[in-house]
C-alpha positions as CSV (number, residue, x, y, z in Angstrom):
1,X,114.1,169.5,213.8
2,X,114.6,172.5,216.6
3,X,112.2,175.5,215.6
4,X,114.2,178.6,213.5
5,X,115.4,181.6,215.0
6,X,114.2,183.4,212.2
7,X,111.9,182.3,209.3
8,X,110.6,184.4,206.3
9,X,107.3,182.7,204.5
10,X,106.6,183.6,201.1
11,X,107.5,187.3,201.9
12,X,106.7,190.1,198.9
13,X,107.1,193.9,199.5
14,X,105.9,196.2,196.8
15,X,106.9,200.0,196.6
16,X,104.7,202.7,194.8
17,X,106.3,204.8,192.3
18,X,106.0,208.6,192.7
19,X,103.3,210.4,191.0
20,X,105.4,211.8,188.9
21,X,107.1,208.7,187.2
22,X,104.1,206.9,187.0
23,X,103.3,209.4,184.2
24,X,106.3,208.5,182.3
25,X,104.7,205.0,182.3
26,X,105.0,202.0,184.6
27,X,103.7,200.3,187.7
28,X,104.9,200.0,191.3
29,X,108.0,198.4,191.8
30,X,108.4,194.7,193.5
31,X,111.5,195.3,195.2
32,X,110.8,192.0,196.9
33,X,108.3,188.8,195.6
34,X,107.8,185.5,197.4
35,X,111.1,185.3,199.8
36,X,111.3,181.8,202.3
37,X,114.2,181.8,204.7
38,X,114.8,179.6,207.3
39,X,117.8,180.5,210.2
40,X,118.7,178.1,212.8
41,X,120.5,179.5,216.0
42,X,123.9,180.9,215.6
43,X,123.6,179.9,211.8
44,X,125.1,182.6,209.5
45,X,123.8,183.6,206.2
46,X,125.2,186.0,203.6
47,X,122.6,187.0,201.3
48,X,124.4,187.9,197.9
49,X,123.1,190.0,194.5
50,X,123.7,192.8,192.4
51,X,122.1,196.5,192.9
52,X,118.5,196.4,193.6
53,X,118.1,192.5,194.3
54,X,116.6,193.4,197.2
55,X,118.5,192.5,199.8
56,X,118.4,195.2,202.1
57,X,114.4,195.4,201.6
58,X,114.9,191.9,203.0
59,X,117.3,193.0,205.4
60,X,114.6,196.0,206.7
61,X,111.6,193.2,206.8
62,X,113.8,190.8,208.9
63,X,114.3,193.5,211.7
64,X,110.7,194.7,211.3
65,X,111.4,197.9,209.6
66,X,109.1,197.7,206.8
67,X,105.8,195.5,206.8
68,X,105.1,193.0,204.0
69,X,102.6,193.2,201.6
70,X,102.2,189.9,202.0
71,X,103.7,186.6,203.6
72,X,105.0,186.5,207.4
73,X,108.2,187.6,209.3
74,X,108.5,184.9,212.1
75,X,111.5,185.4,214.7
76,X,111.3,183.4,217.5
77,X,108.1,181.7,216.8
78,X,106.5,185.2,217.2
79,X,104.6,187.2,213.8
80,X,106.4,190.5,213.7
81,X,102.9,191.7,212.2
82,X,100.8,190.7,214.7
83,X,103.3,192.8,217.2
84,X,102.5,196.6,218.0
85,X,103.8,199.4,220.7
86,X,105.5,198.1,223.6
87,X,105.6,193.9,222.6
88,X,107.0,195.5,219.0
89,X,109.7,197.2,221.2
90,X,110.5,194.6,223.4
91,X,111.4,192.4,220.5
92,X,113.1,194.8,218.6
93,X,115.4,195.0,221.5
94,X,116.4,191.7,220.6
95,X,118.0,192.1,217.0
96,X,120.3,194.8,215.7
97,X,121.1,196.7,212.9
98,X,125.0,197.3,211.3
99,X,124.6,199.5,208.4
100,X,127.1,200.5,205.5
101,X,127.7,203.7,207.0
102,X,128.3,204.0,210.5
103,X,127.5,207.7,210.8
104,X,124.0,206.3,210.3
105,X,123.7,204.9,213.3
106,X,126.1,206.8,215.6
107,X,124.9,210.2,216.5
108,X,127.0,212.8,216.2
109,X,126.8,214.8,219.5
110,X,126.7,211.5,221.4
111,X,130.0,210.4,222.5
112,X,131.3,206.9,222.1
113,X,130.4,205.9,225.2
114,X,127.2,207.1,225.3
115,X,126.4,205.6,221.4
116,X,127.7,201.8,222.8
117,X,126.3,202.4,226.0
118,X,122.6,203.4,224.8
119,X,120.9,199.6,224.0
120,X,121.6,199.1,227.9
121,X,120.4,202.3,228.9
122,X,117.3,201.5,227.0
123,X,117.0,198.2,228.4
124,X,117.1,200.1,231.9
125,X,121.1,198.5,233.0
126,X,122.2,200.5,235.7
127,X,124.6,203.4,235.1
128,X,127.8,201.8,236.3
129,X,126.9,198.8,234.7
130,X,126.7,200.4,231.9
131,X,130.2,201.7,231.9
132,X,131.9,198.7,232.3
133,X,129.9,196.9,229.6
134,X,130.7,199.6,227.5
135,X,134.5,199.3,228.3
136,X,134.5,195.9,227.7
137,X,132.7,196.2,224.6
138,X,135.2,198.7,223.0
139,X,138.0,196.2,224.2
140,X,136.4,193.0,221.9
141,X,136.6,195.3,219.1
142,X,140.1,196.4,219.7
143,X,139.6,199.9,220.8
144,X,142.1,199.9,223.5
145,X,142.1,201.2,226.3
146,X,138.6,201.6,226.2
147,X,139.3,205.0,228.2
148,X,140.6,206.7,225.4
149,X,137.7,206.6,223.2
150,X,134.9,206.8,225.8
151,X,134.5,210.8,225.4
152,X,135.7,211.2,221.8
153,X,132.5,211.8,218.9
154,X,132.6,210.1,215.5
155,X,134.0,212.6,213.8
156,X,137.2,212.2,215.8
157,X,137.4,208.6,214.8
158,X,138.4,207.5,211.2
159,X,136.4,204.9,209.1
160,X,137.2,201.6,210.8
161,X,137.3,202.9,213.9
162,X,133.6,204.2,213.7
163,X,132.6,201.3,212.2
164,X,134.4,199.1,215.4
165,X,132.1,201.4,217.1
166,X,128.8,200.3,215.7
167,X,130.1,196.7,216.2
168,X,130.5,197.2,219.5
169,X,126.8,198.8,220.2
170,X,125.3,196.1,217.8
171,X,126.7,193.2,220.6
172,X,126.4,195.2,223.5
173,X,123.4,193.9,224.8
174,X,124.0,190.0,222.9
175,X,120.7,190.4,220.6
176,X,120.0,187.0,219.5
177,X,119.9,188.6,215.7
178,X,122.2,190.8,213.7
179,X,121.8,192.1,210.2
180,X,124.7,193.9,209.1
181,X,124.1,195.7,205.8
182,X,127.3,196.0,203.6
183,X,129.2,196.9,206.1
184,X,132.7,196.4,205.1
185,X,132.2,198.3,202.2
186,X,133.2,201.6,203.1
187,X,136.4,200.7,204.2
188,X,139.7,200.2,202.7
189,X,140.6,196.7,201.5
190,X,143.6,196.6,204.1
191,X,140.5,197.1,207.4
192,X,137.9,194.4,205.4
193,X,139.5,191.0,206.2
194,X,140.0,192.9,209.8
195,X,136.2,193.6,210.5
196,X,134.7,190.7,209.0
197,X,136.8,188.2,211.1
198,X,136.1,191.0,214.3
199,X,132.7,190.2,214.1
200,X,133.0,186.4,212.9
201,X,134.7,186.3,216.4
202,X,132.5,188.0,218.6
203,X,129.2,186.1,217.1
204,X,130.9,183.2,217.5
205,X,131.7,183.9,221.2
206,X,128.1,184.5,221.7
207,X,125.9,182.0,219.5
208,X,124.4,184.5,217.8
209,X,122.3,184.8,214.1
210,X,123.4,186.4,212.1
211,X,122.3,188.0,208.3
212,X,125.6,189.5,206.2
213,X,123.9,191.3,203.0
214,X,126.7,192.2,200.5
215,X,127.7,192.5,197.3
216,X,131.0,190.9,197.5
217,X,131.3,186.9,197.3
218,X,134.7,187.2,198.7
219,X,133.3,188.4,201.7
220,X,130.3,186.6,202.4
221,X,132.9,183.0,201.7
222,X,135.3,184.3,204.3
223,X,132.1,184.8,206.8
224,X,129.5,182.7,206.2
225,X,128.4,179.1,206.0
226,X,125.0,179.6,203.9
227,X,124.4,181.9,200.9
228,X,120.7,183.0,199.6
229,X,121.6,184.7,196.1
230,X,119.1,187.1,195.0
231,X,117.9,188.2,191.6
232,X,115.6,190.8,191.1
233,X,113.8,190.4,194.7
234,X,113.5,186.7,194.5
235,X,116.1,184.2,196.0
236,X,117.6,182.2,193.0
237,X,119.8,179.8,194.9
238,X,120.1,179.1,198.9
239,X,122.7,176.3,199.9
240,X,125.7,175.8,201.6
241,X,128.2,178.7,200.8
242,X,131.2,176.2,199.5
243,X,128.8,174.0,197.7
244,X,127.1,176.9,195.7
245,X,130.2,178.7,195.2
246,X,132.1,175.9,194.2
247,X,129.2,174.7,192.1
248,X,126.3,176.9,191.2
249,X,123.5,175.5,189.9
250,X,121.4,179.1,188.7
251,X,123.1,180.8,185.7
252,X,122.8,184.4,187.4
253,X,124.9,182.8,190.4
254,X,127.8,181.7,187.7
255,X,127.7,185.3,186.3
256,X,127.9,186.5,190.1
257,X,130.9,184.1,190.4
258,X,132.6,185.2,187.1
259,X,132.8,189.1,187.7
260,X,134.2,188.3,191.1
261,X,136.9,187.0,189.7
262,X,137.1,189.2,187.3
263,X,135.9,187.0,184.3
264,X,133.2,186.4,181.8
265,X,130.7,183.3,183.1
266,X,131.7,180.1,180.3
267,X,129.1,180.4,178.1
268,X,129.8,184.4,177.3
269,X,134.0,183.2,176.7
């Protein structure tokens, strides 16, 4: 069997409480305990749960963001711990980050061409490079012409548009990873089905890995082919999406599956 792409082992991340509620009582909170993940190349995972599951705490440890308390982060055989200053940097270069919001990530005095443009300028691409990239870039994502959005800010754009944006600077320089953090779910239900299947096309194109963390079932079916369904910062159930959707074997997964369809799991009926 072919080494992962990306593998967490036994991964726990604990957060301490503020001084101030731990005098109303209570310890610090484990907002993720004993995750193992394994990703093969191009593989896609959706990684499902309520409010405060933990996914994006697992999300932020896959991209070396936060550190964990304990366990390892492997990408590409490599210990993100044991990385620091310019190997940290150079690896980082290699994954990419699509939040919820895309003001987040998209500067506001930058224009779009600079914002798409910026992971090859930091990777030292040649200006005129650069702007042809970035055209082309705008094009997958169906900002055309390209020229008419090069010089206009985010504000100027409307929801989907910035997020099209993001898209485009998250592929830009074909990262071998992607994390894209509830991303669809700031948009209208008409522009969803249209992003999701945007970027089901492009990291099809280019083979690469890819981590969906959402809320919505619907969502993570339409995209990808494995599910990791988390509970309270542990994983519950990891399968094959159509297998654990169409049969789920943990009870918090069947009441994950009832509300989405907008009904009460058997046993509560």
């Amino acid at each position: 069997m072919n080494a992962p792409v990306l593998e967490l082992r036994e991964v726990s991340r604990t957060f301490a409480r503020s001084q101030a509620l731990r005098h109303r009582g209570g310890g610090d909170i484990p907002a993720v305990a004993q995750v193992s993940l394994r990703l093969a190349a191009g593989e896609t995972l959706a990684l499902v749960g309520e409010s405060g599951a933990g996914k994006s705490t697992v999300g932020r440890l896959v991209l070396g963001l936060e550190s964990p308390d304990a366990g390892q982060v492997i990408f590409q055989g490599v210990d993100l711990a044991d990385l620091h200053g310019r190997a940290r940097r150079r690896i980082r270069r290699r994954m990419h980050l699509i939040l919820q919001d895309p003001y987040e990530s998209l500067h506001p005095g930058m224009q779009v061409g600079e914002a798409v443009g910026e992971p090859l300028a930091i990777a030292g691409v040649r200006r005129d490079e650069r702007r042809e990239r970035v055209g082309d870039a705008l094009e997958d994502v169906e900002l055309s012409p390209a020229s008419r959005f090069l010089e206009r800010f985010p504000h100027q754009l409307s929801g989907g548009q910035r997020q099209r944006v993001a898209i485009a600077r998250s592929f830009i320089a074909h990262p071998e990873l992607v994390v894209a953090d509830e991303p669809t779910s700031m948009l209208d239900a008409s522009l969803r089905s249209e992003i999701l299947a945007l970027m089901a096309g492009i990291r099809e194109r280019l083979g690469t890995t890819f981590v969906l963390i959402t809320h919505d079932l619907t969502a993570a079916r339409a995209f990808a082919e494995r599910v990791a369904v988390m509970q309270r910062g542990r994983v519950v159930e990891d399968g094959p999406i159509d297998r654990v959707l169409s049969a789920p074997a943990d009870e918090y997964t069947k009441v994950l599956l009832a509300a989405s369809e907008g009904r009460l799991p058997e046993e509560q009926t």
